[in-house]
VOGU-3710 file (C-alpha; in Angstrom, 3 decimals, decimal comma):
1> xxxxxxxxxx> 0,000/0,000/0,000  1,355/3,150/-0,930  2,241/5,949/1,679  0,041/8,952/1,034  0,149/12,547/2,676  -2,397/14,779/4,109  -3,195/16,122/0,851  -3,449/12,360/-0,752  0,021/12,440/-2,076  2,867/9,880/-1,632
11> xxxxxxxxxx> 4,053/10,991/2,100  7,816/11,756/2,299  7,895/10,326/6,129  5,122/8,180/7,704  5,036/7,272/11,543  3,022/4,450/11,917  1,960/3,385/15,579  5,484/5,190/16,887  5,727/5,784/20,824  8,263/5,775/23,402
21> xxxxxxxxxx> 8,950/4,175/26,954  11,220/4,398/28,648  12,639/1,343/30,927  11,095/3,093/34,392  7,798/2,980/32,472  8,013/6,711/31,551  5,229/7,156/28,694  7,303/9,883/26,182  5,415/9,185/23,010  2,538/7,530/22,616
31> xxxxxxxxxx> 1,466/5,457/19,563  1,941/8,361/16,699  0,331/8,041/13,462  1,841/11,178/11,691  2,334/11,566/7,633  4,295/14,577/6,081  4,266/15,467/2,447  6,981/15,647/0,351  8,088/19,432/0,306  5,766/19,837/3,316
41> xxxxxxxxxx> 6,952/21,813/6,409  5,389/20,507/9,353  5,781/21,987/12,848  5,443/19,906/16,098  4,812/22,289/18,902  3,327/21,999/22,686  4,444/22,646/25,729  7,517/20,985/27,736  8,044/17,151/28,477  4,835/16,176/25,703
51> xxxxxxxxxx> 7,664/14,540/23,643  7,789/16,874/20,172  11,686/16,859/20,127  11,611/12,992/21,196  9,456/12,568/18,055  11,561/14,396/15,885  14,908/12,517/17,132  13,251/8,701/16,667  12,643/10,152/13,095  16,811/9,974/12,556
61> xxxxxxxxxx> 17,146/7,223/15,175  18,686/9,493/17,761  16,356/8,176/20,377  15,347/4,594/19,487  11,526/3,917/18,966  9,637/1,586/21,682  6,958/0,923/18,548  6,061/1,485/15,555  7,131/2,068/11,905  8,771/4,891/10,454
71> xxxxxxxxxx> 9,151/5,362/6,457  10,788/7,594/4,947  10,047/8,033/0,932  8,637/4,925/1,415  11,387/3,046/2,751  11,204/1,438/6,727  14,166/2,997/8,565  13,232/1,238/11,434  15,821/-1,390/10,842  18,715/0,504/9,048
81> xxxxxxxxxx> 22,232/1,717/10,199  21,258/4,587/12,530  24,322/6,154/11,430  24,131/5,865/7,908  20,614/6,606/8,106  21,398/10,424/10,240  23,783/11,090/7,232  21,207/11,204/4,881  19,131/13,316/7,066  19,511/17,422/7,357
91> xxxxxxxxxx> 19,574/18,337/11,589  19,321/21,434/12,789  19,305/22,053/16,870  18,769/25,658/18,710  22,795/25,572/20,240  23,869/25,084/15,958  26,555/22,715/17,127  29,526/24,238/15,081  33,190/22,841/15,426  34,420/26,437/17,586
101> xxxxxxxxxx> 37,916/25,445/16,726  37,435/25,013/12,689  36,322/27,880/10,258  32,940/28,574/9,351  33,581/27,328/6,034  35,518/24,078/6,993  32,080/23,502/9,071  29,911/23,709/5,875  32,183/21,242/4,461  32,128/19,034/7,104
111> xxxxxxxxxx> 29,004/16,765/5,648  30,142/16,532/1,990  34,270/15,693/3,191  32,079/12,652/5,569  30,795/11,022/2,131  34,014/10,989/0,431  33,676/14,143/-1,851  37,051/15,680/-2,579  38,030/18,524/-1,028  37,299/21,160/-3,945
121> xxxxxxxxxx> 33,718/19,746/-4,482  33,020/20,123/-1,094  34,869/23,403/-0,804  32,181/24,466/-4,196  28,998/22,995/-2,444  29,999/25,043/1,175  30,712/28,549/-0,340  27,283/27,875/-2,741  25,554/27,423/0,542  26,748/30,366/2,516
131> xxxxxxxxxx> 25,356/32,545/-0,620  21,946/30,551/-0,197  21,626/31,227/3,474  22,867/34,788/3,297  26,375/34,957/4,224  28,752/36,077/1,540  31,675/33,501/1,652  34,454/36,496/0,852  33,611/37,930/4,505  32,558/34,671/6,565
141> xxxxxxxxxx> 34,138/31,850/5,101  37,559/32,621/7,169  35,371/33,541/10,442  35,147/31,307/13,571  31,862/30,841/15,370  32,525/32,636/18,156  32,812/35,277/15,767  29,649/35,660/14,176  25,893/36,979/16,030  23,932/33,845/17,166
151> xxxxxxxxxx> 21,405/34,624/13,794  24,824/33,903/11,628  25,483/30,822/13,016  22,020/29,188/12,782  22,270/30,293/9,352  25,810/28,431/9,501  24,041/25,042/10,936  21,609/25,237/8,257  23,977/25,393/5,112  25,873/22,538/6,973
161> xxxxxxxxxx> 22,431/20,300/7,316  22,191/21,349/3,311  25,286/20,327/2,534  24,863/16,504/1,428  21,459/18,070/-0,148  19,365/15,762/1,883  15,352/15,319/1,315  14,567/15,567/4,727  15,611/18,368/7,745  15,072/17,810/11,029
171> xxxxxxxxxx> 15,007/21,120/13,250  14,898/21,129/16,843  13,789/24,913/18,010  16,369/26,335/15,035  15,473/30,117/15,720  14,976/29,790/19,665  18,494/31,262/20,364  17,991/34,318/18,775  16,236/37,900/19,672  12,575/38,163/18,279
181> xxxxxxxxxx> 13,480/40,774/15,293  16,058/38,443/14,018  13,824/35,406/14,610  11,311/36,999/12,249  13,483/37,630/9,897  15,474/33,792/9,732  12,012/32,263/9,822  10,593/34,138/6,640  13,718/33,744/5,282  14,043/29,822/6,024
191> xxxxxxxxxx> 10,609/29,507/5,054  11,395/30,990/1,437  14,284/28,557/0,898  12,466/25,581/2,022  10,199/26,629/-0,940  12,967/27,188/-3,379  14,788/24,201/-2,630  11,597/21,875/-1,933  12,971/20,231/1,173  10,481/18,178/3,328
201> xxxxxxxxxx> 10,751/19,675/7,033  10,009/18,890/10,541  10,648/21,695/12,826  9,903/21,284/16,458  8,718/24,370/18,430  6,945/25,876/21,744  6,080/28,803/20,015  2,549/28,442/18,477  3,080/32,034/16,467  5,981/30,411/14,972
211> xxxxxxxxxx> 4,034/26,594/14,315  1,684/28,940/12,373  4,019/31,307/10,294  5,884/28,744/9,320  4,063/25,598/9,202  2,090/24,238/6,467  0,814/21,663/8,956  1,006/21,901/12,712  0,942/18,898/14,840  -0,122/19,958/18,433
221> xxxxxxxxxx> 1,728/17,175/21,297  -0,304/17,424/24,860  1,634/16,552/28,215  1,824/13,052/28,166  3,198/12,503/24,276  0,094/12,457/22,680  -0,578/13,802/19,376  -3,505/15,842/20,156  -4,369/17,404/16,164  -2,801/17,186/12,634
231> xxxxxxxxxx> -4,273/20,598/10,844  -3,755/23,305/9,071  -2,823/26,667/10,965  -6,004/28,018/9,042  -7,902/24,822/10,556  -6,096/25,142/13,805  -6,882/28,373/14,798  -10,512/27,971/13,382  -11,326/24,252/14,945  -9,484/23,181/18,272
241> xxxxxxxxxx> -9,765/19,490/18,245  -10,120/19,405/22,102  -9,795/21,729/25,517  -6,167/21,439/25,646  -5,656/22,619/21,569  -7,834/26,060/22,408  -6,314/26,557/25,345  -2,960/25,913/24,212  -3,733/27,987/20,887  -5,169/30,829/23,458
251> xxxxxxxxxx> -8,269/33,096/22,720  -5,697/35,248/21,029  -6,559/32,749/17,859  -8,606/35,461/16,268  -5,572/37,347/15,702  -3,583/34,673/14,786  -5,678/34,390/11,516  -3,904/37,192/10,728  -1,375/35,183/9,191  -3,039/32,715/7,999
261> xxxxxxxxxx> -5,285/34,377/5,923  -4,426/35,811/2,157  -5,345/39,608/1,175  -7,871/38,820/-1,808  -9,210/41,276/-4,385  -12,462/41,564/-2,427  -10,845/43,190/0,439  -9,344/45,976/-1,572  -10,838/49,330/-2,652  -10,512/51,556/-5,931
271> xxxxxxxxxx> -8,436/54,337/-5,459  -8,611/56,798/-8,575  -5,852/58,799/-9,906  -3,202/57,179/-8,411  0,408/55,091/-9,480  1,727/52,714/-7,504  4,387/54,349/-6,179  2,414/57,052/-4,645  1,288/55,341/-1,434  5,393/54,564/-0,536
281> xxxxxxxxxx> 3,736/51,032/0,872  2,690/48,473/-1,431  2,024/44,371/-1,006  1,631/41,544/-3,386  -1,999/40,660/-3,824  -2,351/36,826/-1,960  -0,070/38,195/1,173  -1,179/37,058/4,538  -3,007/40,380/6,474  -0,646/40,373/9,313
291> xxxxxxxxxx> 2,029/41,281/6,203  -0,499/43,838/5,000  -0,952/45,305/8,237  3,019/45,034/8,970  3,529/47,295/5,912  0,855/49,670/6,235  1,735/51,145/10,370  5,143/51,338/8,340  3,389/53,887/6,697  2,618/57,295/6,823
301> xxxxxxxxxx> -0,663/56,547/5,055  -3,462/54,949/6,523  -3,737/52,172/3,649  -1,118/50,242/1,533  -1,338/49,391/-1,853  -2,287/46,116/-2,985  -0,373/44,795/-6,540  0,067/42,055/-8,880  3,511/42,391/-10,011  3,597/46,321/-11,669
311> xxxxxxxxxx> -0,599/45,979/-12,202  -1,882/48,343/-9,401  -5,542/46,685/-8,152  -6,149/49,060/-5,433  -5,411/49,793/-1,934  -6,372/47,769/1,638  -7,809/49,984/4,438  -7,721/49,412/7,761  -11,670/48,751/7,577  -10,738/46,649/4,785
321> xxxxxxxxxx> -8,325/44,336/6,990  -10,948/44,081/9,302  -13,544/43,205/7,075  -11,390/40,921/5,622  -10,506/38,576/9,152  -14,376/39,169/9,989  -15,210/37,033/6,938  -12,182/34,582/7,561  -13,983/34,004/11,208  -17,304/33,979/9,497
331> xxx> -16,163/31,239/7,046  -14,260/29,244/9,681  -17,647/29,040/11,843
//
């Protein structure tokens, strides 16, 4: 039988029944069904101790499954070389875990030197790396760790889980390390690679604002290890499976749709006699309204212009925003 995602695809990794317990009896996991979709990003978030990061390390074998069957493209894991297995598999943990004693690019190299490339190859696939995670390799590449701000090296630790161009990454809080402006900023731009380079992700967080920016799916863990809901952050915020889910999600959910919902053509109004450029602010049409919002209190203008490449379609109001997550509520029930 063929693995399929939530959308009805072939599922990139499926757990099947996976749980953990530990030998004093210790109930980490229990019995997980989970699929995630090839290119998917999933987020696992909860609170402490309900066993997202133990789910995300029995994905690479760091912590060894009680039960259950894990797949990934299709193949069980459950049985390989843990080790080979892990090198085949992107990981990405809040502390980056950089060699402090080796330059930043003789870390990015690291990976591809481990399979036997030669050094020039992987010298080639390291500085094209630092250029895709934003560091230009003329002004890091000779730079320690200790060297760079904490945002530089978790860009650092994810070139180096790129580096042996793996279909899967594992990340363990990636952006928890860092100050809020610069988490903002790594997790938009993380989330735009991930798209460009079509990686399948698990990314383990506390952080339900960041499960819903990021994630395409969100799996919620309750004390205890169990998997609680598998949704959308558009169905998340709208339908709490259970008590724990809307309380964990908070009555601040409302707002939340912010950034899960898409500024549409119906939100905007006509504006006549005006160019684009006029309003200083201006958004893609199909941005999320927290991004619409963002731009427009950057404003001096009370409205932001709304776009399709050069096409000017009109501009989004404050009243329009609202109107607009009004009707998102409405349709969500």
């Amino acid at each position: 039988m063929d693995a399929t995602g939530p959308a009805g695809g072939t599922a990139m990794i499926r757990l099947s029944g996976v749980g953990k317990t530990y030998d004093d009896g210790t109930v980490a996991v229990q019995a997980v069904d989970l699929d995630v979709a090839p290119g998917e990003l999933l987020c696992l978030v909860g609170p402490s101790g309900c066993g997202k990061s133990t789910t995300l390390k029995m994905i690479n074998r760091l912590i060894e499954p009680s039960t259950g069957r894990i797949e990934i493209d299709g193949r069980d894991v459950t049985g390989e070389d843990p080790v080979r297995l892990r090198r085949g598999i992107g990981y990405v943990i809040q502390q980056v875990g950089l060699f402090p004693h080796q330059k930043i690019l003789t870390n990015v190299m690291t990976v591809p030197l481990l399979y036997g490339e030669s050094r020039a190859t992987a010298r080639a696939r390291a500085t094209e790396l630092m250029e895709l995670v934003g560091l230009d390799p003329a002004t890091y590449a000779d730079r320690y760790p200790h060297q760079l701000s904490g945002g530089q090296r978790q860009r650092v630790g994810v070139a180096r889980a790129l580096a042996a161009d793996p279909p899967v990454l594992l990340m363990d809080e990636p952006f928890g390390a860092v100050d809020p402006v610069v988490r903002v900023r790594l997790q938009d731009e993380f989330k735009r690679l991930q798209r460009d380079l079509g990686k399948t992700v698990v990314l383990v967080t506390h952080d339900i604002d960041e499960a819903v920016r990021m994630g395409d799916r969100v799996a919620v863990f309750a004390t205890g290890g169990r998997l609680a809901q598998h949704a959308t952050p558009a169905e998340l915020l709208a339908r709490p499976a259970d008590d724990f889910v809307a309380d964990f999600v908070g009555s601040e959910r409302g707002l939340r749709r912010l950034s899960v919902t898409p500024v549409e053509t119906e939100h905007l109004e006509p504006l006549d006699d005006v160019r684009l450029g006029d309003l200083g602010a201006a958004v893609e049409i199909g941005c999320t309204l927290e991004e619409a919002l963002a731009a427009m209190l950057r404003s001096d203008n009370a409205m932001v212009a709304v776009k399709r490449g050069a096409i000017f379609l009109g501009v989004l109001t404050p009243a329009g925003v609202h109107r607009a997550l009004r009707a998102s509520l409405a349709a969500a029930g």
